[in-house]
N, C-alpha and C positions, 0 to 999 in steps of 0.2 A: 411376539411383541415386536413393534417397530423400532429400530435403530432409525431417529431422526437426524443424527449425525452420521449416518456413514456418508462416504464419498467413493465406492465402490463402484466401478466401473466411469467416475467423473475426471476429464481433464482440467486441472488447472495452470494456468501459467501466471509467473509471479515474475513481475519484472523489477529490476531492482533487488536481485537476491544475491549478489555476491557478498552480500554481509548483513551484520545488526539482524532488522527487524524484516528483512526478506529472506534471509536465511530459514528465518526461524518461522516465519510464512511459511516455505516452501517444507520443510519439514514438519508443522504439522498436519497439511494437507495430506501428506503421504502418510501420516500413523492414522488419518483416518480413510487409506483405502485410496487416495487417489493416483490417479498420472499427474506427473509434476513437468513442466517445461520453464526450467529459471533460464534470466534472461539478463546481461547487466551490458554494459561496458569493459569490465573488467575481468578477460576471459579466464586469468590464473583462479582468481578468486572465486570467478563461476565457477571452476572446473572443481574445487574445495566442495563448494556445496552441496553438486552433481552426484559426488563420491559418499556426502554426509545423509541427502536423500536417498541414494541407494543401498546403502548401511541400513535403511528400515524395511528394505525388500521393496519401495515401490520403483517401478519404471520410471527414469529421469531422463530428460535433452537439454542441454544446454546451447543456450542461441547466443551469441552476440549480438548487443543492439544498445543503441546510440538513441535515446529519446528526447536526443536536440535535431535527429535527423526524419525526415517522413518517412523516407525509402524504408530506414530500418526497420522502425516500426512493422511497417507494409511486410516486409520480407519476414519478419518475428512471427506474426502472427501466420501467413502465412505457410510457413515451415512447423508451424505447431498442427493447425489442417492438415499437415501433407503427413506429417507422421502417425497422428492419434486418429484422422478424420474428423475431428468435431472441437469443438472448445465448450466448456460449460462453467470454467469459473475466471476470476482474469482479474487481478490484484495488482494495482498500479502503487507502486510503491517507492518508484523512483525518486529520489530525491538531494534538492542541497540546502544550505544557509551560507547565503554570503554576509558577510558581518559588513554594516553598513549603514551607518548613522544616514540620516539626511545628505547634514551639509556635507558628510563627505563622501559620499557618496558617488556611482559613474551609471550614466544608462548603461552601458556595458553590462555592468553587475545586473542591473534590472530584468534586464531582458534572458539573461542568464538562468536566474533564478525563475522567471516567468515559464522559459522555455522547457525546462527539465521538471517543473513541479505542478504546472495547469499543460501548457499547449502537449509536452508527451501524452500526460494521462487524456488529454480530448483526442489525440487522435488514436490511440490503442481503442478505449472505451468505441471508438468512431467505426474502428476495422474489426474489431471485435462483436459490437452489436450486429454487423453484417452477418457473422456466423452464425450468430445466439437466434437472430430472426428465423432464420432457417429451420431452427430444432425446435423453434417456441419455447425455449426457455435458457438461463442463463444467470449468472452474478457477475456483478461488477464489483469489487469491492475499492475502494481509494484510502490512502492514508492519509488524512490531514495532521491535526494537532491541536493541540491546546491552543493552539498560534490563533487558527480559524476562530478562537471566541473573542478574541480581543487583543489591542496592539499593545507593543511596550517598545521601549527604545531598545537600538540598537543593530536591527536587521529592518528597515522598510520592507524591505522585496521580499521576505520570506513572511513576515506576515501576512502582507498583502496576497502571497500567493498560496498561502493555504487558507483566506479566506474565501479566496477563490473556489481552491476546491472544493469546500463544504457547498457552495453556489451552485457551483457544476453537479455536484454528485446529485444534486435536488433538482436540476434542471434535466439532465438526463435521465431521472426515477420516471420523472413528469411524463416524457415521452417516450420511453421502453418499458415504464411498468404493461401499458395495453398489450405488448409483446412478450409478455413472460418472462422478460427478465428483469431482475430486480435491484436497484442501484443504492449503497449503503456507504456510507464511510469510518473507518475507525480513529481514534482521533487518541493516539496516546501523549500522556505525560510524559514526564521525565523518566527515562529508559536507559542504561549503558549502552550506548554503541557508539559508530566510528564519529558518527555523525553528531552525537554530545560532548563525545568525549571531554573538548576544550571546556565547558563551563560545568558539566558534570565532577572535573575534580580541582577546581576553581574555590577558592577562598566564601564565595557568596556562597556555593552547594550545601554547607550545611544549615545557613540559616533559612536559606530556600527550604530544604526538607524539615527545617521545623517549622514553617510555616504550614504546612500541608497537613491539612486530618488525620491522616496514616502515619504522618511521619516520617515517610521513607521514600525515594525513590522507585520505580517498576524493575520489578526482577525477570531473569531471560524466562518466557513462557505464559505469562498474565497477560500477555496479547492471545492465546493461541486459542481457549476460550470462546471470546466475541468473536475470531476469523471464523470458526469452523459451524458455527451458529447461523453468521450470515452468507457461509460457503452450501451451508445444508440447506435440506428442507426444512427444517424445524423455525427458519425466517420466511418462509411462503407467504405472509401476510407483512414482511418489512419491508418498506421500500424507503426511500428517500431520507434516510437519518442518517446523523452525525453521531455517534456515538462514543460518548470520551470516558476513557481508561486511564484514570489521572489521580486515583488516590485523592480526592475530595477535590483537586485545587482548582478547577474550572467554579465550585460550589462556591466559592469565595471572593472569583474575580467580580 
C-alpha cells in the first residue's frame, strides 16, 4: 500500500522557522521522513529549531538569511544545493505585521512589510524553481492568511501584502505547474505565535473567537495536516490554491 504522505528521501527548506508556524513547519516535514534546511534571520532561535528537528531523527541545517536581502536568499538556497544536492519542497513563510492605520502610517513601514512577506517569497519561489526545473518536479508552498480574503483596519501593508501572496502563489502555479511543480498556499487563522501574540491575548480575543464557527482559536499542529498534503504526493493534481485553516471565519467574512 502506498504512503501518499511520506517524504522520504525529499528535501525541504522552510524559511522563516525560527518560531510559531515555521517551526512547526520544519518539524512536521521531518516526522514525515524529510531533510529539513530552516532558515530565518534569527540565528539563536534557528539554532532552537535545528536541535527540535533533530530530536525527531531527521537530518537538519540551518542557514541564516535576511529575506529583505537578494544575496541572501541566493546564498540560502544555494547552500541547501550544496549540502542535499536538490531541493524538492520550499515553504516561504517569512513574515511581519506592521500595525499601521492609514493616516498614520510611513512608506517606510510599507515597503517593509512588502519586502519580507511578497518580494522575499518571489525571489526564493524565483531561485528555487531554478532547481525544481531541473528534477521536473517540486512544491512551493507560501503562507498567506485570512488577511488574503479581505481588509480590515489597522495594518494596510500587511493586508495588502498577503493579498498579494495569494496573487503570486496563483500566478506562479500558472507558470511552473507545465514544470512539475506545484504552487499552493496555506492561509491560516488565528494561531498563538510570536507574531499574534499582541491581539491574540487582547481584550477583543474573546469576542473574536466567539465569533468564529469553532469557537476557538488554531492549536499548535492543525497546520501540519494541509503542509504535508501539499508537501506530498497525495496534492499531484493541486496547484494554484489558497487554502484557509481558520476554523469557519473566512466562511463568514
Amino acid at each position: 500500500m502506498k504512503n501518499y504522505f511520506d517524504l522520504t528521501g525529499k528535501v525541504a527548506l522552510v524559511i522563516g522557522a525560527s518560531s510559531g508556524l515555521g517551526r512547526q513547519f520544519a518539524k512536521a516535514l521531518a516526522n514525515q521522513g524529510a531533510s529539513v534546511a530552516v532558515a530565518a534571520r534569527r540565528v539563536e532561535k534557528l539554532k532552537e529549531t535545528k536541535a527540535q528537528v533533530e530530536e525527531l531523527g531527521a537530518e537538519c541545517i540551518d542557514i541564516p538569511c535576511d529575506v529583505t536581502d537578494e544575496q541572501s536568499i541566493i546564498d540560502c538556497i544555494a547552500a541547501v544545493v550544496d549540502r542535499f544536492g536538490r531541493l524538492d519542497i520550499l515553504c516561504n513563510n517569512a513574515g511581519i505585521i506592521v500595525w499601521d492605520d492609514l493616516l498614520h502610517s510611513t512608506t517606510e513601514g510599507w515597503h517593509r512589510a512588502m519586502e519580507t512577506n511578497v518580494t522575499g517569497a518571489y525571489i526564493a519561489s524565483r531561485e528555487a524553481a531554478r532547481i525544481m526545473e531541473k528534477q521536473g518536479s517540486g512544491r512551493i508552498i507560501n503562507t498567506a492568511s485570512i488577511a488574503s480574503h479581505g481588509g480590515e483596519a489597522g495594518s494596510v501593508s500587511y493586508y495588502s501584502s498577503k493579498a498579494a501572496i495569494a496573487n503570486l502563489t496563483r500566478a506562479l502555479a500558472c507558470e511552473l505547474s507545465p514544470l512539475g511543480i506545484n504552487v499552493n498556499a496555506i492561509a491560516p487563522g488565528v494561531f498563538a505565535t510570536e507574531l499574534t501574540a499582541s491581539s491574540i491575548d487582547s481584550p477583543m480575543a474573546e469576542a473574536q473567537k466567539a465569533s468564529l464557527p469553532m469557537r476557538r482559536f488554531g492549536r499548535e499542529g492543525e497546520l501540519d495536516g494541509i503542509l504535508i498534503y501539499l508537501a506530498s504526493d497525495a496534492s499531484s493534481f493541486c496547484t494554484g490554491q489558497v487554502i484557509y485553516v481558520d476554523g469557519g471565519q473566512t466562511c463568514k467574512m
